[in-house]
N, C-alpha and C positions, 0 to 999 in steps of 0.2 A: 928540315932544312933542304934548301936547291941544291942539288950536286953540279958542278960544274964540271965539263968533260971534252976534249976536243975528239970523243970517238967520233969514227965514222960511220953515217946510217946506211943500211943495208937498202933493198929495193921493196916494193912496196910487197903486198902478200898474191895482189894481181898477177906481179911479174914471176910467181914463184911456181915452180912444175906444181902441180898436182892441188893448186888452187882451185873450189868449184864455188858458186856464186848462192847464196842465201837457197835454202829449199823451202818448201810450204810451210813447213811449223816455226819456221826464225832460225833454225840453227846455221852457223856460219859452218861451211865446211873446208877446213882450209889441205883435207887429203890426209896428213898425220894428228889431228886434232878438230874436233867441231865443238863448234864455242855455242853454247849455248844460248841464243841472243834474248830470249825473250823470258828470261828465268826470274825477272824482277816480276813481272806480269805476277808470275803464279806465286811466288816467296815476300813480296816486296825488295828484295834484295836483290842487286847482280851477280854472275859468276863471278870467281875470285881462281886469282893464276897461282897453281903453287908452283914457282918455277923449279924447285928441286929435281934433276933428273932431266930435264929439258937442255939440249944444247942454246945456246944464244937466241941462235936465229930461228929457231923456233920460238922459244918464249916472246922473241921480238915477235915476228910476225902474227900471233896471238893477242898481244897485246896492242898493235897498231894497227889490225883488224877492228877488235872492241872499238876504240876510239874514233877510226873511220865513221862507224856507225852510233858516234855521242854517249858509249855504255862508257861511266867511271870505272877505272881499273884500280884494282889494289892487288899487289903481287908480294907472297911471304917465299919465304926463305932464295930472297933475290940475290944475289952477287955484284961484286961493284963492277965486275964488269959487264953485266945485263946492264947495270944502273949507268952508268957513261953510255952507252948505246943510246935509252930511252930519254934520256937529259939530251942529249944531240937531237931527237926528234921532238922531242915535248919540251919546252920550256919552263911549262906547270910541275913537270916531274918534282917530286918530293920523295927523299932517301933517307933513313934512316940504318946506318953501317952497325949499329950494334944489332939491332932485329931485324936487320937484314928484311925490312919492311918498304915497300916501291907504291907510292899510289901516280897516277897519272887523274886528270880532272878531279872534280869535288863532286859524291855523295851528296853530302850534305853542308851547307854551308857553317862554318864554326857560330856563327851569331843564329843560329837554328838549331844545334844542337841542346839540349833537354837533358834533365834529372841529374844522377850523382852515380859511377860508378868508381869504385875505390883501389886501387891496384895496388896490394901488399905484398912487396917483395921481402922476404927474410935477410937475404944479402946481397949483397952487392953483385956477387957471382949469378943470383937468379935475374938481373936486369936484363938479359938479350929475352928470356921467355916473355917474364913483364912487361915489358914494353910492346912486345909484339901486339899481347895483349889488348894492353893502351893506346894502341894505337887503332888498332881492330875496332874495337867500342867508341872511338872519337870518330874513326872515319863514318863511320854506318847512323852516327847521328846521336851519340851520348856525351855529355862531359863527365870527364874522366882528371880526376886526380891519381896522381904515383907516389907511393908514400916509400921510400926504400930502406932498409936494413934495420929493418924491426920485426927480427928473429927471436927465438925465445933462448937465445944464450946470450943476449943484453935486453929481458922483457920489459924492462923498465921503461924503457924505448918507446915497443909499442904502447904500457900502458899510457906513454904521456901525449899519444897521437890518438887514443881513443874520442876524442870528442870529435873530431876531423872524421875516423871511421864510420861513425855512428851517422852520419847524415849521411850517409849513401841509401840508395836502394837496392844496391847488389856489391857484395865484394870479391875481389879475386886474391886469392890469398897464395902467392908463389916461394914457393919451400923445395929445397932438397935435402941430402942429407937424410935424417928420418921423419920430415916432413911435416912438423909439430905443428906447425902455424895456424893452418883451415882449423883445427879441433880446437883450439884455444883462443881465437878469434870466434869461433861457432857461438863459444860458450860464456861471450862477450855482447853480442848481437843481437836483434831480433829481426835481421833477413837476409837472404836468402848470401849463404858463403860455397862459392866457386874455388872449388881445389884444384891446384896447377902445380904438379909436381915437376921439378926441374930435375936436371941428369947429372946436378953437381953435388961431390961428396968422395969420400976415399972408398977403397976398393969395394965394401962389403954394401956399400949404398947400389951395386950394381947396376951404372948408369941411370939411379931416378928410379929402380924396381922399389927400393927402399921406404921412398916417398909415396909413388904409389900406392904400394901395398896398405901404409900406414894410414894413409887418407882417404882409403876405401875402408879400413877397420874403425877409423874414428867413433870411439860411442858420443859424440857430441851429435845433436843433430842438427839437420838442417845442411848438410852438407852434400853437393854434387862435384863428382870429377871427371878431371878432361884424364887427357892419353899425356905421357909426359915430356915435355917441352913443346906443347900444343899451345902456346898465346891465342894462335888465330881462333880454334876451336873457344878458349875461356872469354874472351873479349867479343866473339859475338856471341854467345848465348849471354853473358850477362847483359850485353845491349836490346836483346829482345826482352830479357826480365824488365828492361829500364821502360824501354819504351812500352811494353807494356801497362803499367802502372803509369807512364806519363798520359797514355791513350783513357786511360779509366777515369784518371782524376782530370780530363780534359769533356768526356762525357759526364761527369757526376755535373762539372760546373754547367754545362751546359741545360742540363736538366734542371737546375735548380732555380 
């Protein structure tokens, strides 16, 4: 959704002290950050802003550098108030206030985007990670379904969402708590299940250590994990799984 904002825009990154001008290898150097400009070249992919930690006007100025120079931005753990800022200069801006998720331009266009990625959240509580997720893996050029609150303390749930699971090519499975989900959906499956352990749970879950822990010990296989309340991290590696297999079965045709 467009966030609508009557903030005020700051001045361009020209006008900012300690602005210096593109150097030989692409990087933008704007003096307290250099934006990597030419990192799709070598990744297919562009930089990605994590604004956590960043004042305003810095995250601003990073990201309205990028754009100067046509690089799509996607910014995670954004705040609404970076987000009114970037909505006053961009019109395109696109905000998401539960995943705290900001993109500016289009990636990839939504009628371009390819394959099935599956995003299983356990509860309702894990939707700010999930989503980040799903959001991560649609911008970058996947389609993405969100399937929510199909935890394994109502499993009935997810087993009645199984046939929707099963046509993905990569799934993200977001749990807190003790993290059951990845290993039971693993063992549901034949590909490839993305653990995303979330930081929600009472005391002894120690902020998502719980989940963690439990999703690296899974004897189900087939299972890889992120760091915990990492959407960004789970949504684009499964959109590289995706697109990968979309890339293979696009050469088989070709070949044949």
């Amino acid at each position: 959704m467009k966030r609508e904002s009557p903030g005020e825009p700051t001045g361009a990154p020209e006008d900012r002290a300690g602005f210096h001008p593109s150097s030989a290898s692409g990087d933008i150097d704007l003096g307290f950050a250099v934006i990597d400009a030419r990192r799709e070249e070598r990744t297919g992919y562009p930089e990605v802003v994590y604004c956590s930690g960043k004042s305003i006007d810095q995250a601003e100025a990073i990201i309205v550098s990028m754009r100067e120079r046509d690089i799509p931005v996607l910014g995670t753990r954004a705040e609404p108030a970076l987000a009114d800022r970037i909505v006053s200069r961009f019109p395109d801006t696109e905000y998401d206030a539960l995943a705290r998720f900001l993109t500016v331009g289009s990636f990839r266009a939504p009628a371009d985007r390819q394959g099935l990625v599956v995003v299983a959240a356990a509860g309702t509580s894990d939707l700010p990670a999930a989503r980040e997720a799903a959001l991560t893996a649609a911008f970058f050029g996947s389609v993405v379904k969100l399937i929510t609150d199909v935890g394994v303390a109502g499993i009935h749930r997810l087993f009645s969402r199984l046939p929707e699971i099963r046509q993905a090519r990569v799934i993200i499975a977001a749990a807190g708590m003790e993290g059951a989900l990845a290993g039971v959906i693993a063992g549901l499956v034949s590909v490839p299940v993305i653990a995303l352990p979330t930081s929600v749970g009472y005391g002894a879950s120690f902020g998502g250590l719980s989940a963690l822990l439990g999703m690296l010990t899974s004897c189900a296989p087939g299972i890889s994990v992120v760091n915990i309340d990492n959407g960004f991290g789970a949504g684009y590696q499964a959109n590289l799984i995706n697109q990968l297999v979309s890339s293979r079965r696009c050469h088989a045709k070709g070949s044949s």
